[in-house]
C-alpha positions in Angstrom: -80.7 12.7 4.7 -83.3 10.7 2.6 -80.7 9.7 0.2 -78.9 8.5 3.0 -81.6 6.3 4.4 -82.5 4.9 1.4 -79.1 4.1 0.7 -78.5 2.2 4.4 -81.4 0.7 4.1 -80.5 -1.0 0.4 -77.4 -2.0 1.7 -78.9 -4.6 3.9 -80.7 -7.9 2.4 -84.5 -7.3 2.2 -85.4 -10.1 4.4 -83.2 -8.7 7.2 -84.6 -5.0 6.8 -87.8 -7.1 7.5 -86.3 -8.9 10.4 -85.6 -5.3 12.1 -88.9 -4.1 11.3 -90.5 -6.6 13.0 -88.6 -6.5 16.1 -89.3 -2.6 16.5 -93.1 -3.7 16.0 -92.5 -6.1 18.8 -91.0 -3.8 21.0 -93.2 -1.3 20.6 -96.5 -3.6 21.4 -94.9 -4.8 24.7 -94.5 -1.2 25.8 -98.4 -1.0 26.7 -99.9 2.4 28.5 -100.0 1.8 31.7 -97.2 -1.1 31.8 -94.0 -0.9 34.2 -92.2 -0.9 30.9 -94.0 2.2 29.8 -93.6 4.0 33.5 -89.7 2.7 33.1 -89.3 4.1 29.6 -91.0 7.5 30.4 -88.6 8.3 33.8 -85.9 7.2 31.7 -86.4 10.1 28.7 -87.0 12.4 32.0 -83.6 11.6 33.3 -82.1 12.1 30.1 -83.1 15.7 30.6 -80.8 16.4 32.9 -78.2 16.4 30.2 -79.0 19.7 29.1 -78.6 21.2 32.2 -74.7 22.4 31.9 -75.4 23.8 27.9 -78.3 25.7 29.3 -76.0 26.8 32.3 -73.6 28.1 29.7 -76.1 29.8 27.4 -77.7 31.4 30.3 -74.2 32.6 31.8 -74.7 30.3 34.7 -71.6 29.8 36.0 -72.0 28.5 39.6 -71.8 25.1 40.5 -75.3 24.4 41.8 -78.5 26.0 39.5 -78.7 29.7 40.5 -81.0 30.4 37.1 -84.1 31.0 37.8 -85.7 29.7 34.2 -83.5 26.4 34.6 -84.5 26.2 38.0 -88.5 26.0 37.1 -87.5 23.9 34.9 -85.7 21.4 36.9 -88.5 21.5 39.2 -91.1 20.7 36.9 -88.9 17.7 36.3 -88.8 16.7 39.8 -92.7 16.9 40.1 -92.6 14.6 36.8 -90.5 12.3 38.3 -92.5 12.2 42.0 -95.9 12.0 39.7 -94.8 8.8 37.8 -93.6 7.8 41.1 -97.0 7.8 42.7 -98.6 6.4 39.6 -96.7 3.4 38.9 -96.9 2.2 42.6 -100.8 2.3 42.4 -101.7 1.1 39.0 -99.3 -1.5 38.5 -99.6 -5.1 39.3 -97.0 -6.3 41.3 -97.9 -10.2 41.0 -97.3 -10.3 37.1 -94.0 -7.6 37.7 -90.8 -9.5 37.9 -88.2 -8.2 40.4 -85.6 -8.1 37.4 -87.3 -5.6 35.5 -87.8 -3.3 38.2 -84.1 -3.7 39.2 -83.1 -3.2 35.3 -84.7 0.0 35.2 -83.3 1.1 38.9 -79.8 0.5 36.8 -80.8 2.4 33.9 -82.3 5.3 35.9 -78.3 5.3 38.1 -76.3 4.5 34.9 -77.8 7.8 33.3 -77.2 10.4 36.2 -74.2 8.7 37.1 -72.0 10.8 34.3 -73.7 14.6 34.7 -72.2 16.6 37.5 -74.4 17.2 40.9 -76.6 20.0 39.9 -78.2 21.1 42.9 -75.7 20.6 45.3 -71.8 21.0 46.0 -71.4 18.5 48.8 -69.0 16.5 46.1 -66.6 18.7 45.9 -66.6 19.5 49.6 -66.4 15.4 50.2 -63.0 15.8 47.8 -61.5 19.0 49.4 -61.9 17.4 53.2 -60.6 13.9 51.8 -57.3 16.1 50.5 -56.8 17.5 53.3 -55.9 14.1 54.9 -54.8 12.1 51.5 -53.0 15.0 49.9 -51.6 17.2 52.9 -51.8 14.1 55.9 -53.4 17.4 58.3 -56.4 16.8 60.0 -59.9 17.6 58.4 -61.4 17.8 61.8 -59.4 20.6 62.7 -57.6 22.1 59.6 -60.1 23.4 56.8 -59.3 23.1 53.3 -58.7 26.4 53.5 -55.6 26.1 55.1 -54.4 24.7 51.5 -54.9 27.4 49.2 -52.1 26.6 47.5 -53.6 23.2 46.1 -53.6 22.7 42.5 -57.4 22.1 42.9 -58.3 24.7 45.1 -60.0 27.3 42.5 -62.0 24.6 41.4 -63.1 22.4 44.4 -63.5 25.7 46.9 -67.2 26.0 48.8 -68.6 27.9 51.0 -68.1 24.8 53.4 -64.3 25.4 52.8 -63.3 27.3 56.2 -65.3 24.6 57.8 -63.8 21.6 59.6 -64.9 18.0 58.8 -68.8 16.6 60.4 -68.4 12.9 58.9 -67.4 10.0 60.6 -63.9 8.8 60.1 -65.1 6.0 58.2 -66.2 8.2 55.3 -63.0 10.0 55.4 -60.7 7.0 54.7 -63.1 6.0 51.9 -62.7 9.6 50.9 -59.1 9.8 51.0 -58.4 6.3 49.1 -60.1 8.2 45.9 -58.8 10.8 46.2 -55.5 9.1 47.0 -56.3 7.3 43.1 -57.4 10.5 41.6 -54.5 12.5 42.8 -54.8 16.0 41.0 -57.5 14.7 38.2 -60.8 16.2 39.2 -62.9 14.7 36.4 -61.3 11.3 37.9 -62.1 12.6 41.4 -65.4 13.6 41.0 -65.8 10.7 38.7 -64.8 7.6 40.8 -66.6 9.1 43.7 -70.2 9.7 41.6 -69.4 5.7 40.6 -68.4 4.3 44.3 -72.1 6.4 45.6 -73.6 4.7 42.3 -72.7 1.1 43.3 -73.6 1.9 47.0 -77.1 2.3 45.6 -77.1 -0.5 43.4 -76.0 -2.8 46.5 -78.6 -1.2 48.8 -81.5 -1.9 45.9 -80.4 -6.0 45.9 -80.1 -5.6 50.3 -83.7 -4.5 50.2 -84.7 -7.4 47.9 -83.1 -9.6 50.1 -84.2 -8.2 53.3 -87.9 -8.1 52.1 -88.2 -10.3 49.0 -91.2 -7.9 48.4 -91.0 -6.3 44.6 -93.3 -3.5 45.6 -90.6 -2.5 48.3 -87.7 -2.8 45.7 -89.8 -0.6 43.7 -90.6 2.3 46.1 -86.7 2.5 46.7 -85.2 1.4 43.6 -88.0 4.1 41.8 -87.9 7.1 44.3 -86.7 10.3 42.5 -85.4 11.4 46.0 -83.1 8.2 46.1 -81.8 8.3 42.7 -81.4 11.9 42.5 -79.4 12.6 45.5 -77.2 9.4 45.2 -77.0 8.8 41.6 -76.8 12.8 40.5 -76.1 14.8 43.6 -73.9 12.0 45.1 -74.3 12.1 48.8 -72.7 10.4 51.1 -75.9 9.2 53.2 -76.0 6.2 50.5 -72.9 4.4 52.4 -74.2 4.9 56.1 -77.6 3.2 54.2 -75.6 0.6 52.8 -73.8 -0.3 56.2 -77.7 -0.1 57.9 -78.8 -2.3 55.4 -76.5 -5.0 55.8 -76.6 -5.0 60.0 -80.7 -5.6 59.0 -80.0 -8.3 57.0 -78.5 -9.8 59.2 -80.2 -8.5 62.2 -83.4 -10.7 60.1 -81.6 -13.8 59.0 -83.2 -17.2 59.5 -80.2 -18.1 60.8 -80.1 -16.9 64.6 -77.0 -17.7 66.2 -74.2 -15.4 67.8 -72.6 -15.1 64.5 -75.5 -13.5 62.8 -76.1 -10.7 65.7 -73.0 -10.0 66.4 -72.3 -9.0 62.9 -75.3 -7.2 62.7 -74.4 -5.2 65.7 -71.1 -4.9 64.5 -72.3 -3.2 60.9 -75.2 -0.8 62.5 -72.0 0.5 64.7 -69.9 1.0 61.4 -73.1 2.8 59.9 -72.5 5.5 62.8 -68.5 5.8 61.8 -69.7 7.0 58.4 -72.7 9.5 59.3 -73.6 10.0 63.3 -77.6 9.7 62.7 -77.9 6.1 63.0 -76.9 6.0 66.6 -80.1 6.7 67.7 -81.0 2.7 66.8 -78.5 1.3 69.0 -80.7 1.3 71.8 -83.1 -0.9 70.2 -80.9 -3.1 68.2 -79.2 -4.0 71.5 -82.7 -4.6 73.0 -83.8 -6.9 70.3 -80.9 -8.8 70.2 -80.6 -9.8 73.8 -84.4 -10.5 73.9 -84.1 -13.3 70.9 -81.2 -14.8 71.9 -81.1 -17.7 74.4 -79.8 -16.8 77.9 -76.3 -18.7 77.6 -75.7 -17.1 74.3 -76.4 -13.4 76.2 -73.1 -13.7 77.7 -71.2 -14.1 75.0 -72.8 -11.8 72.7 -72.5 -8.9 75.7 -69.1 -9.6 75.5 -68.2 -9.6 71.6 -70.4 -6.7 71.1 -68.5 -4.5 74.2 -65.1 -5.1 73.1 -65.7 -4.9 69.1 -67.7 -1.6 69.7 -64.5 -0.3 71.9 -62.4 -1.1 68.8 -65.0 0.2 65.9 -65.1 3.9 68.4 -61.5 3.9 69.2 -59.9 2.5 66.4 -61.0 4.9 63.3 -60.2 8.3 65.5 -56.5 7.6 66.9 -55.3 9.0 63.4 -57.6 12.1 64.0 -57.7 12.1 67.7 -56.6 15.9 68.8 -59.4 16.1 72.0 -62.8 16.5 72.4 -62.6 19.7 69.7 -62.6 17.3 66.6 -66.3 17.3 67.2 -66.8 20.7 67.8 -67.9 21.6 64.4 -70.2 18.5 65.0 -71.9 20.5 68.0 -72.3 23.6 65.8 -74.2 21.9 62.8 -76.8 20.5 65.3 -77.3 24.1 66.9 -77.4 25.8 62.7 -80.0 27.6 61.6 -81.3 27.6 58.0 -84.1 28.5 55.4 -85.4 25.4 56.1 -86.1 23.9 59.7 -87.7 21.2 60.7 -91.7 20.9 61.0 -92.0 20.9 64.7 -89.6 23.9 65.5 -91.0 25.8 62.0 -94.6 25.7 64.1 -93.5 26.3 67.2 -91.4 29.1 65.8 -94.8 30.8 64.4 -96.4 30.0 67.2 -94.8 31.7 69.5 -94.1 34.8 67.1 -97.8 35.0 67.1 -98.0 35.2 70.8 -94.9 38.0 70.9 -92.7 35.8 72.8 -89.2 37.1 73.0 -86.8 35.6 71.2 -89.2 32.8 69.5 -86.5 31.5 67.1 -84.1 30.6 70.0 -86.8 29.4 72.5 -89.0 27.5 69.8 -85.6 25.3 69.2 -85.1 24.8 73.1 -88.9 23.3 73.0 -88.6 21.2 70.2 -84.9 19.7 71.3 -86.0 19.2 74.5 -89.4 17.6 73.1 -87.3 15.1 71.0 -85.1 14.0 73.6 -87.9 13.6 76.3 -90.2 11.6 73.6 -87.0 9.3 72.5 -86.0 8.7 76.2 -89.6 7.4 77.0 -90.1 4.9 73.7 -86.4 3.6 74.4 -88.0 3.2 78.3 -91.1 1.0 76.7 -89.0 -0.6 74.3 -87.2 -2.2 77.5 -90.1 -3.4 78.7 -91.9 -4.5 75.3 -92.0 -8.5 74.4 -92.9 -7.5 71.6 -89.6 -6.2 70.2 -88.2 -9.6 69.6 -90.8 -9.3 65.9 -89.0 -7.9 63.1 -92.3 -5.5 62.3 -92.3 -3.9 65.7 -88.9 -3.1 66.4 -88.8 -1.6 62.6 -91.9 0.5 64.1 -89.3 1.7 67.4 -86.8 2.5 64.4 -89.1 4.7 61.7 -90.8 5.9 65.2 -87.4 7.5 67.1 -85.8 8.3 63.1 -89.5 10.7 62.7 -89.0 12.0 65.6 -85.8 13.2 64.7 -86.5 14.6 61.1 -89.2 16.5 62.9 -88.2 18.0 66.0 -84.1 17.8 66.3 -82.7 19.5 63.4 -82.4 22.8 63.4 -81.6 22.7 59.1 -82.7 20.4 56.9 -81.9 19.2 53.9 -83.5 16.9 51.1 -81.5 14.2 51.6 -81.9 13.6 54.9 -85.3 12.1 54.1 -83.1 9.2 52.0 -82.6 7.5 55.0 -86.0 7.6 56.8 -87.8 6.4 53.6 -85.5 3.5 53.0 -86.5 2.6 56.8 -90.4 2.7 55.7 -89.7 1.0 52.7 -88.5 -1.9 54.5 -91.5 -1.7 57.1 -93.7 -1.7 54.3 -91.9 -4.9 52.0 -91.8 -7.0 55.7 -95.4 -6.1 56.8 -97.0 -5.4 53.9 -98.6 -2.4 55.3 -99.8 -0.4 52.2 -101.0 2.2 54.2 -97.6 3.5 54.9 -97.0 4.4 50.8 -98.6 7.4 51.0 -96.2 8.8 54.1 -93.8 7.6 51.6 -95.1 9.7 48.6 -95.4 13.1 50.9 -92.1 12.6 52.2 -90.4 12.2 48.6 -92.7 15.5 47.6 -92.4 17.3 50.8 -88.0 17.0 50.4 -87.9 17.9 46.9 -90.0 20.6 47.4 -88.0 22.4 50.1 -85.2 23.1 47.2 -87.3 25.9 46.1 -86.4 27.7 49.4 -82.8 25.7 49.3 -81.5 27.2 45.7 
């Protein structure tokens, strides 16, 4: 090995040997303690990690698809602790007036380009995206009401089946042509399948990183989405499909807040939150206020005409995507049963009012505390859409992003019956946003506890 150095480094001219030397001495004094570089360079060599993940599956004998070792498992978790720590750290200590946005954003890249070729490890939602977009793509059946295991037959089946398998499709149908074009491309390649998907979620993230840098021109907001572990993690390793409803949401709010405030701008905008519903339902909950906003800002002869744009292009965005699905009101049935599931993990509000009314020996307290909670959410929601109405207020940006993080909250905490970690993706990109438009720092920390709290709950979700 010495002999070999020694060898390589001989074969070079001496003053270019010095050349190289002196650029690694350069490089190493601009990586200061403490420096964005240095925060950058250390979450980098923690990604990395995740490399060893499948030889440590196979010397362990772990052959499921998710982490079911318990040893790995610590050990990922540590990682994700790392990664929330650094997290926290470098959006306290650094100074954000000497940090140029392209460095952040190069690092955002770096941090996406490394997960982007290792397999989802705690999660199999991938391969349940491919076997519902086969269904349609492959077998032109139905995903809302045939299962993929209808197809047993497929040359992919051993490999792509889930436990989600005998379940019909919950996505909007928006997400299953996007689905169904790659897997159209892949045809029967599952490295390609997987593959193309992992890279279309990747450049979804990208986009939505140069949206909020647009939409905010703030680098710490760029930062605290661009840097969250939860964000890359679950888009850039775990590829879910939240990352495309996010992208669509992203572009209606930029140009919900353009500078340029004409019919063209809203309508779009109104047009994009509606497609952001097509791909996963949860944004609808906005609507109300979007529509509020809108009409408040624009001038009463332009009402008209937006009222009218936005009815029928709605009518066409609903109607359109489901005619090649439409079989009655039972392609959302399985819809209906997801929002009634239960799981390990719950939401806060019906979690407490579940031990609450344990504690007071209330008959059936896991039924009744979800009845309270629901009913809570829906009650609370109706009343801030009622106020919003009657708000002049709406018309700033800052306040009607308060009505959106407020009613999204809400949700997370008293509608679900099971939660999972990257559900929180979207409500942090919404406080992200709040924060990089009005530069409420105080807000960070809800952003920190919700990154912790979500990655935490894998520990109960393995």
């Amino acid at each position: 090995m010495i002999r070999s150095l020694v060898v390589f480094t001989y074969s070079f001219p001496l003053c270019d040997t010095v050349k190289v030397i002196n650029r690694i001495n350069l490089l190493v004094r601009k990586v200061k303690v403490g420096s964005l570089t240095f925060y950058g360079v250390i979450t980098e060599i923690i990604y990395l990690l995740f490399f060893l993940v499948e030889p440590l599956k196979g010397l362990l004998g772990d052959n499921f698809r998710e982490v079911t070792s318990d040893r790995i498992f610590v050990i990922l978790f540590v990682v994700f602790l790392t990664l929330t720590f650094i997290y926290i750290k470098v959006t306290r200590v650094i100074d954000f007036q000497k940090v140029k946005f392209k460095h952040i954003v190069l690092f955002s890249l770096l941090f996406n380009l490394t997960l982007l070729p290792i397999r989802p490890v705690m999660s199999s939602d991938l391969y349940t995206y491919i076997s519902r977009s086969r269904v349609y793509s492959e077998y032109h059946a139905n995903p809302y009401t045939v299962p993929y295991n209808s197809f047993s037959e497929d040359v992919l089946y051993q490999q792509l089946v889930t436990r989600w398998s005998t379940y019909t499709a919950i996505y909007g149908p928006l997400f299953i042509f996007f689905g169904s074009l790659i897997t159209l491309i892949a045809q029967n390649n599952l490295f390609l399948n997987i593959y193309i998907f992992k890279l279309f979620f990747v450049i979804m993230n990208i986009a939505n990183i140069f949206l909020i840098k647009k939409i905010t021109n703030d680098k710490k907001a760029v930062l605290l989405y661009s840097w969250n572990p939860l964000i890359t993690l679950e888009f850039a390793l775990n590829a879910h499909n939240d990352v495309l409803m996010i992208s669509f949401f992203l572009v209606g709010v930029l140009f919900l807040f353009s500078k340029k405030r004409n019919i063209f701008t809203y309508t779009s905008s109104w047009l994009f939150f509606f497609t952001s519903v097509l791909v996963k339902l949860f944004t609808v909950i906005f609507i109300p206020f979007i529509f509020i906003h809108i009409i408040r800002k624009l001038p009463n002869k332009s009402k008209f005409i937006f009222l009218i744009i936005a009815f029928f292009g709605s009518v066409v965005l609903l109607i359109m995507p489901f005619i090649p699905f439409w079989d009655g009101w039972r392609i959302f049935s399985r819809l209906f049963e997801v929002v009634q599931m239960e799981g390990y993990v719950t939401t806060v509000g019906i979690l407490t009012l579940f031990f609450f009314l344990a504690m007071l020996r209330v008959p059936n307290p896991s039924v009744l505390s979800k009845v309270i909670s629901k009913s809570f959410f829906y009650i609370s929601y109706t009343i801030i859409v009622v106020k919003s109405v009657f708000d002049r207020n709406i018309v700033q940006e800052n306040r009607l992003l308060w009505y959106l993080a407020i009613s999204a909250s809400l949700f997370y905490i008293f509608f679900i019956s099971r939660f999972f970690p990257w559900y929180f993706t979207t409500l942090i990109t919404i406080y992200v946003i709040y924060v990089g438009i009005t530069k409420n720092n105080s807000l960070i920390a809800l952003i920190h506890g919700m990154t912790l709290y979500a990655l935490s709950t894998y520990i109960i979700l393995r």
